[in-house]
Backbone atoms as SQL, in Angstrom:
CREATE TABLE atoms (id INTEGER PRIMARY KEY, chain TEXT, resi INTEGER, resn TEXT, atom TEXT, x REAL, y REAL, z REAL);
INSERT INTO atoms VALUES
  (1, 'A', 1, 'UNK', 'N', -2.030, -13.215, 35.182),
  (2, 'A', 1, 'UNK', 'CA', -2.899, -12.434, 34.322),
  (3, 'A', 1, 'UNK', 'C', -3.298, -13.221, 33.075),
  (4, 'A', 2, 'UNK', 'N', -2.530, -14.741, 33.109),
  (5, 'A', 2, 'UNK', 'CA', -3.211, -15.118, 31.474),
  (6, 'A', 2, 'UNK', 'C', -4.003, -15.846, 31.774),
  (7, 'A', 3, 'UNK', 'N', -4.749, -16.112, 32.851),
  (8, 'A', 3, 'UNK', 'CA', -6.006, -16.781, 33.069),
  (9, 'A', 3, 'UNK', 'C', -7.212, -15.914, 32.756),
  (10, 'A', 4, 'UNK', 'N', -7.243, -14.326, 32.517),
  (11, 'A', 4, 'UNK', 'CA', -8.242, -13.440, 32.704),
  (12, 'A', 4, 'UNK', 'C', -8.296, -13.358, 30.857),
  (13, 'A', 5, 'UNK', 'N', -9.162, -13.046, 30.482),
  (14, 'A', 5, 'UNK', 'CA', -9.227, -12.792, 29.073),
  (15, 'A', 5, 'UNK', 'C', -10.863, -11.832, 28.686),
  (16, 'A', 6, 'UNK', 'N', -10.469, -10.666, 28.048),
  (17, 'A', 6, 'UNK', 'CA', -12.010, -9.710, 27.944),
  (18, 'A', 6, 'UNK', 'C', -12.362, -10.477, 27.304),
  (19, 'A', 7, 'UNK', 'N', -13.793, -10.606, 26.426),
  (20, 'A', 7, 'UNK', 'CA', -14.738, -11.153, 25.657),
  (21, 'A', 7, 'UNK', 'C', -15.050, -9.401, 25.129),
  (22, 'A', 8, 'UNK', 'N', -14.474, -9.252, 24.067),
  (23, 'A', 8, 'UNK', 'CA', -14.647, -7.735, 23.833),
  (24, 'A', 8, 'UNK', 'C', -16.252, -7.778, 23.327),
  (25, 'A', 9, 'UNK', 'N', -16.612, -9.009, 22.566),
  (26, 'A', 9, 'UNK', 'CA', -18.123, -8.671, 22.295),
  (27, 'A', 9, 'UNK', 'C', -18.911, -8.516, 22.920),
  (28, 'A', 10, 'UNK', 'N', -18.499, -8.747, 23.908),
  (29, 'A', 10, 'UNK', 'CA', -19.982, -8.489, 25.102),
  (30, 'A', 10, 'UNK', 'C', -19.633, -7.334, 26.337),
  (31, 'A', 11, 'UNK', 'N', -20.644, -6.522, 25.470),
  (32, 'A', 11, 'UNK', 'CA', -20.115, -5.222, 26.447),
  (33, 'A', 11, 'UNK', 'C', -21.577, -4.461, 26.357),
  (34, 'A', 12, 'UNK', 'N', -21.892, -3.875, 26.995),
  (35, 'A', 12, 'UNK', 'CA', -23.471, -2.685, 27.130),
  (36, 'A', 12, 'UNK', 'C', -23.067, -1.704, 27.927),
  (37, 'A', 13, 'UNK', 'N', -23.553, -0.511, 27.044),
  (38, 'A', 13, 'UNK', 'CA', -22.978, 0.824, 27.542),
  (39, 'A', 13, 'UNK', 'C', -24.416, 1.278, 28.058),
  (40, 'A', 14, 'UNK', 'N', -24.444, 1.644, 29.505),
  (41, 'A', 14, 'UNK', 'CA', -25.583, 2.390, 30.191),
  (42, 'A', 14, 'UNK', 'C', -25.025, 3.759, 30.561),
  (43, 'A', 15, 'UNK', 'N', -26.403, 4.339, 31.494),
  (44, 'A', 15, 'UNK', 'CA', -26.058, 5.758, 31.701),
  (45, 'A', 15, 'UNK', 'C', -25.622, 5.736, 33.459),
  (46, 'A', 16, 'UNK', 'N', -25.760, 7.001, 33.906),
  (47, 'A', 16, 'UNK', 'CA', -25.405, 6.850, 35.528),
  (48, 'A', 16, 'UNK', 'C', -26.895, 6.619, 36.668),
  (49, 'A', 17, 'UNK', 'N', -27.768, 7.169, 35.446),
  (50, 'A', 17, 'UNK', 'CA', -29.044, 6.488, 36.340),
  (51, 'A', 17, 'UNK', 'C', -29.618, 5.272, 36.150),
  (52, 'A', 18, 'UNK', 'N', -28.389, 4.309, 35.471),
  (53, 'A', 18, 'UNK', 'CA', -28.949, 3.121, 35.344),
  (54, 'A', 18, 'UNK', 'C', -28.954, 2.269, 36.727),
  (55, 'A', 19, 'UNK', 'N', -29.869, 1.532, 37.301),
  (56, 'A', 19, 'UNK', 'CA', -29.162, 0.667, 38.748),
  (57, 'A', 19, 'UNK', 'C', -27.825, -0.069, 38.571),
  (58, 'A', 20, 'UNK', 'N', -27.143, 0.309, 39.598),
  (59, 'A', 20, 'UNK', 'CA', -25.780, -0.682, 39.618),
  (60, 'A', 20, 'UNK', 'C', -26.313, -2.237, 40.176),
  (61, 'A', 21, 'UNK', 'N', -26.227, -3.229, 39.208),
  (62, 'A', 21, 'UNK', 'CA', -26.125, -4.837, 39.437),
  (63, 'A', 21, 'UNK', 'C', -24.951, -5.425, 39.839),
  (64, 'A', 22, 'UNK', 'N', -23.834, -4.263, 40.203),
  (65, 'A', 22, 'UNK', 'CA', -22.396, -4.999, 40.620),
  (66, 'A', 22, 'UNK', 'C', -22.862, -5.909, 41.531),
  (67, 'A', 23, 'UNK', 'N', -23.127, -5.334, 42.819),
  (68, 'A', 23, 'UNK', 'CA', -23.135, -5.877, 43.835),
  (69, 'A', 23, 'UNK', 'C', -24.027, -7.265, 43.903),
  (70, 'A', 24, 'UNK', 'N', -25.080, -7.072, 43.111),
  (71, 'A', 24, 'UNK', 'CA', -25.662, -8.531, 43.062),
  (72, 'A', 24, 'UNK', 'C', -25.181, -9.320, 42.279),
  (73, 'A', 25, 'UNK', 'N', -23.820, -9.124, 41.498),
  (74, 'A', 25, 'UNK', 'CA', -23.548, -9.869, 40.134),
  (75, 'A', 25, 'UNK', 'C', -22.075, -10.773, 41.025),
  (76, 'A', 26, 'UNK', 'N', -21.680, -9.719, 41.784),
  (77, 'A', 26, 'UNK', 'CA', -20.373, -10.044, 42.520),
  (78, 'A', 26, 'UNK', 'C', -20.680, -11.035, 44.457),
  (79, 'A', 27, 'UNK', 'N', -21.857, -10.407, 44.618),
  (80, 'A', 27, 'UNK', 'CA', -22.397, -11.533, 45.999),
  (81, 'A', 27, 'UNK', 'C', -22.725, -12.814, 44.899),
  (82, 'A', 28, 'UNK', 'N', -23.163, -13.262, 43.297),
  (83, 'A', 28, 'UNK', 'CA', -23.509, -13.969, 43.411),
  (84, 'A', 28, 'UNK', 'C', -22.638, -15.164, 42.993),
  (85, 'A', 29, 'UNK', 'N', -20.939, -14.448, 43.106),
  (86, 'A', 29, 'UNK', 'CA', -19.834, -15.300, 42.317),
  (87, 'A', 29, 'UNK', 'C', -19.289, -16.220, 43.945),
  (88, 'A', 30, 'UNK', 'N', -18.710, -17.018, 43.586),
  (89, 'A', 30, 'UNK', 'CA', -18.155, -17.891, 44.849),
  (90, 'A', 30, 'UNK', 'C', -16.947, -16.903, 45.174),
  (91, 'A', 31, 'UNK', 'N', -16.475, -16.938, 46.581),
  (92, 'A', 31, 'UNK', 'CA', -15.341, -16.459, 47.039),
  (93, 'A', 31, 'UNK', 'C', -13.958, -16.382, 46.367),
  (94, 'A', 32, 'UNK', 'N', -13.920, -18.060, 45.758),
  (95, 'A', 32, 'UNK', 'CA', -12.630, -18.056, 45.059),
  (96, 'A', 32, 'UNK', 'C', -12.457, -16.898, 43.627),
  (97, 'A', 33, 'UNK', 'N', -13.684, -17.002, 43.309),
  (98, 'A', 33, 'UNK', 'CA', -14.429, -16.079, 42.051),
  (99, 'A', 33, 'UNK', 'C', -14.120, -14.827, 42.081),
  (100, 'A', 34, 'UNK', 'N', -14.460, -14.328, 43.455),
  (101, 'A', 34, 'UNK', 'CA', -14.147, -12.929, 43.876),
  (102, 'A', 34, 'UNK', 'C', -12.507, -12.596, 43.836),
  (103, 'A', 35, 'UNK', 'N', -12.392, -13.477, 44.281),
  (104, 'A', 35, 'UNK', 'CA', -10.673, -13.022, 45.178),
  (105, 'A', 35, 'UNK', 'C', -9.773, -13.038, 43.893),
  (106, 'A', 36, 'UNK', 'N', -10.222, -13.952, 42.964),
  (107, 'A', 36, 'UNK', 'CA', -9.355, -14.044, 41.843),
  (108, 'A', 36, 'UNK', 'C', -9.202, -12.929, 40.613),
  (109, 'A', 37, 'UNK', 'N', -10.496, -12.056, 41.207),
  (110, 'A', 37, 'UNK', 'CA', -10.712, -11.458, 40.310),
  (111, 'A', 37, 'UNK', 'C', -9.913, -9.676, 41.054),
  (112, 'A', 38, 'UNK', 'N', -10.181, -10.028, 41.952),
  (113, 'A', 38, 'UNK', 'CA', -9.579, -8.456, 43.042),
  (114, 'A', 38, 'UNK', 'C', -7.966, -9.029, 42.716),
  (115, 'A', 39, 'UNK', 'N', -7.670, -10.001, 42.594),
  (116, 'A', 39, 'UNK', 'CA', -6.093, -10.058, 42.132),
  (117, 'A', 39, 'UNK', 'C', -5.987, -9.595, 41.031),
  (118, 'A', 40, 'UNK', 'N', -6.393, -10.176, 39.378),
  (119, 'A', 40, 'UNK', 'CA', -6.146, -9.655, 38.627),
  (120, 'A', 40, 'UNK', 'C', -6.674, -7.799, 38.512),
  (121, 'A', 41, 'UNK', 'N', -7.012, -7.406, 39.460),
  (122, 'A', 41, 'UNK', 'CA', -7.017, -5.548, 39.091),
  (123, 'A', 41, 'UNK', 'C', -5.821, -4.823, 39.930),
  (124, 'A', 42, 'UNK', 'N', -6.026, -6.009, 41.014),
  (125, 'A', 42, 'UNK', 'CA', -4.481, -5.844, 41.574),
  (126, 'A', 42, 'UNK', 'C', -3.072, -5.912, 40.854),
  (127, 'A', 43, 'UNK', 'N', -3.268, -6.946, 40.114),
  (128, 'A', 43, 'UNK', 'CA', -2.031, -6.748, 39.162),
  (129, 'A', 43, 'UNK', 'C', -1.982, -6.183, 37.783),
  (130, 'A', 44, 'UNK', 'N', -3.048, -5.891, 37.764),
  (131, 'A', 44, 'UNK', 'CA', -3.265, -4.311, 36.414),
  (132, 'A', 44, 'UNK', 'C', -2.969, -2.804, 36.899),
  (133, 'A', 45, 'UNK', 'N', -3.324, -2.962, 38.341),
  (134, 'A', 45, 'UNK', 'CA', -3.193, -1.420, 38.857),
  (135, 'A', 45, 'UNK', 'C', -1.568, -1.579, 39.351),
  (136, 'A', 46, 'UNK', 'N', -1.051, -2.714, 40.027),
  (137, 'A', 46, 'UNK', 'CA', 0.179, -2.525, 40.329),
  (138, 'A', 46, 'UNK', 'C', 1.731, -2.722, 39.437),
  (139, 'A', 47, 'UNK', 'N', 1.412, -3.655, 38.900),
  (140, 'A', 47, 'UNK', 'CA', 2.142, -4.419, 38.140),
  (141, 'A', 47, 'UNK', 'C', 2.357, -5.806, 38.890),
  (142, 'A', 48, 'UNK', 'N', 2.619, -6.985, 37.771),
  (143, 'A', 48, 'UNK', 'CA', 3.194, -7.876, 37.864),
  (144, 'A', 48, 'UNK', 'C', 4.708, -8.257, 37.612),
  (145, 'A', 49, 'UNK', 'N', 5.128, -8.709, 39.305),
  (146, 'A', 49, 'UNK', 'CA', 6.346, -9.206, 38.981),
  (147, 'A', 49, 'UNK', 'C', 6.915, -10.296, 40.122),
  (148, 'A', 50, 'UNK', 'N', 7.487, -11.522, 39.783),
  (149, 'A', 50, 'UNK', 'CA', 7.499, -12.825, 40.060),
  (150, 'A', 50, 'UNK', 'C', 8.332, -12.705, 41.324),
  (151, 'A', 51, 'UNK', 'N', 9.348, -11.776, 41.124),
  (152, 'A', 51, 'UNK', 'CA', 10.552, -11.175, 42.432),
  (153, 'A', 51, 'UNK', 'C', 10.215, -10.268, 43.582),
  (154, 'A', 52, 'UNK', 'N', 8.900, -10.362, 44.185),
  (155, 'A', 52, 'UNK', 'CA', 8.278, -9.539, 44.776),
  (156, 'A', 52, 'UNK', 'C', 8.758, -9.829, 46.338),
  (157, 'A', 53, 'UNK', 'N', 9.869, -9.035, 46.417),
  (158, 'A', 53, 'UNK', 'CA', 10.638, -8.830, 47.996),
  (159, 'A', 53, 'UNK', 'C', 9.422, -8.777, 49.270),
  (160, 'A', 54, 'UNK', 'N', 9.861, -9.044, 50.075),
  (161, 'A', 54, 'UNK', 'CA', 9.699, -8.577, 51.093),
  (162, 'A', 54, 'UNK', 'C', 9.297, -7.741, 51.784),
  (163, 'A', 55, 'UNK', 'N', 8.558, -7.084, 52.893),
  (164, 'A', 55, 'UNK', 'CA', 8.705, -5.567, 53.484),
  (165, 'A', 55, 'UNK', 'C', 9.499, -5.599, 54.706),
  (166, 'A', 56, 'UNK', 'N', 9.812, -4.601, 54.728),
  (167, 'A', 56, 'UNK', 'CA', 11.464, -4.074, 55.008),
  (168, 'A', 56, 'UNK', 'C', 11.217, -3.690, 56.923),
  (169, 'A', 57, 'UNK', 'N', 11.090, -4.873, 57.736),
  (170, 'A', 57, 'UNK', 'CA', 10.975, -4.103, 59.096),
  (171, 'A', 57, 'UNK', 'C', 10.973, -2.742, 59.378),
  (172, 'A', 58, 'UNK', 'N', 10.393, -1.741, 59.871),
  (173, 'A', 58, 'UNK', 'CA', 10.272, -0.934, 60.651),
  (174, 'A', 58, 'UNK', 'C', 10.464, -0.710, 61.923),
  (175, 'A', 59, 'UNK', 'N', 10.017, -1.743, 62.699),
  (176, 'A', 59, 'UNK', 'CA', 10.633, -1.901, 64.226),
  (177, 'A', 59, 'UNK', 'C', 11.310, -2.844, 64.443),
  (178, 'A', 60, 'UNK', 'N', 11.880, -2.573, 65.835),
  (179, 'A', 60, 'UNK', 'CA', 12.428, -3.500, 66.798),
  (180, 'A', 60, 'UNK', 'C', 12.136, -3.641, 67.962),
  (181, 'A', 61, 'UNK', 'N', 12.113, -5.465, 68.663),
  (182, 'A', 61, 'UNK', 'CA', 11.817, -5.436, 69.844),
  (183, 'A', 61, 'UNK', 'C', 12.984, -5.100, 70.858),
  (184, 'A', 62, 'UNK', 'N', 13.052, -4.485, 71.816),
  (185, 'A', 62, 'UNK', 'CA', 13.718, -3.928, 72.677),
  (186, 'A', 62, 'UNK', 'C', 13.596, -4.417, 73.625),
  (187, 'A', 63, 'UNK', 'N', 14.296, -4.551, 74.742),
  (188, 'A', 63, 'UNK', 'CA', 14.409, -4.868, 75.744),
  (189, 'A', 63, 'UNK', 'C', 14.569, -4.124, 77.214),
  (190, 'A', 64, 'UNK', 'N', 13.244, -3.943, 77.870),
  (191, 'A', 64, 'UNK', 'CA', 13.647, -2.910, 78.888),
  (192, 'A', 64, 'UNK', 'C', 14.766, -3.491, 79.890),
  (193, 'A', 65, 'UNK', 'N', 15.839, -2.151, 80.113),
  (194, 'A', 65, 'UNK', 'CA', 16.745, -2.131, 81.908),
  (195, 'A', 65, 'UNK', 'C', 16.418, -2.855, 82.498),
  (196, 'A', 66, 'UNK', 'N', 17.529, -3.468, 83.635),
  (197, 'A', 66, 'UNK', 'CA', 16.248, -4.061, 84.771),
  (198, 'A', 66, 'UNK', 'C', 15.764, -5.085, 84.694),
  (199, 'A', 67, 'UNK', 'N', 15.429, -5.769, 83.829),
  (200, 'A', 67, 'UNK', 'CA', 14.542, -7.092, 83.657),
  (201, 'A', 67, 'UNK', 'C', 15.341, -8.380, 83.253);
């Protein structure tokens, strides 16, 4: 997260019938651009933490009778 930093001065408040430019603002960033950026909301919405376990199996393979 300390690579991300707001620029609080630059901000413009529109209404809801303004057109959304996300989508052309975000097709026009490179992939790495994107992804880096869906991480950091990822780790605002989840939290960050360096000890991030594992997930915990649910199944097992079994072995049918017989075979």
């Amino acid at each position: 997260m300390n690579d991300f930093r707001v620029n609080r001065k630059v901000f413009s408040v529109g209404s809801r019938d303004d057109p959304d430019d996300a989508l052309e603002y975000w097709l026009s960033k490179p992939p790495v651009e994107r992804l880096r950026a869906l991480e950091a909301l990822r780790q605002a919405f989840y939290g960050y933490t360096t000890d991030t376990g594992r997930l915990k199996r649910v199944l097992e393979v079994a072995r049918r009778e017989g075979r």
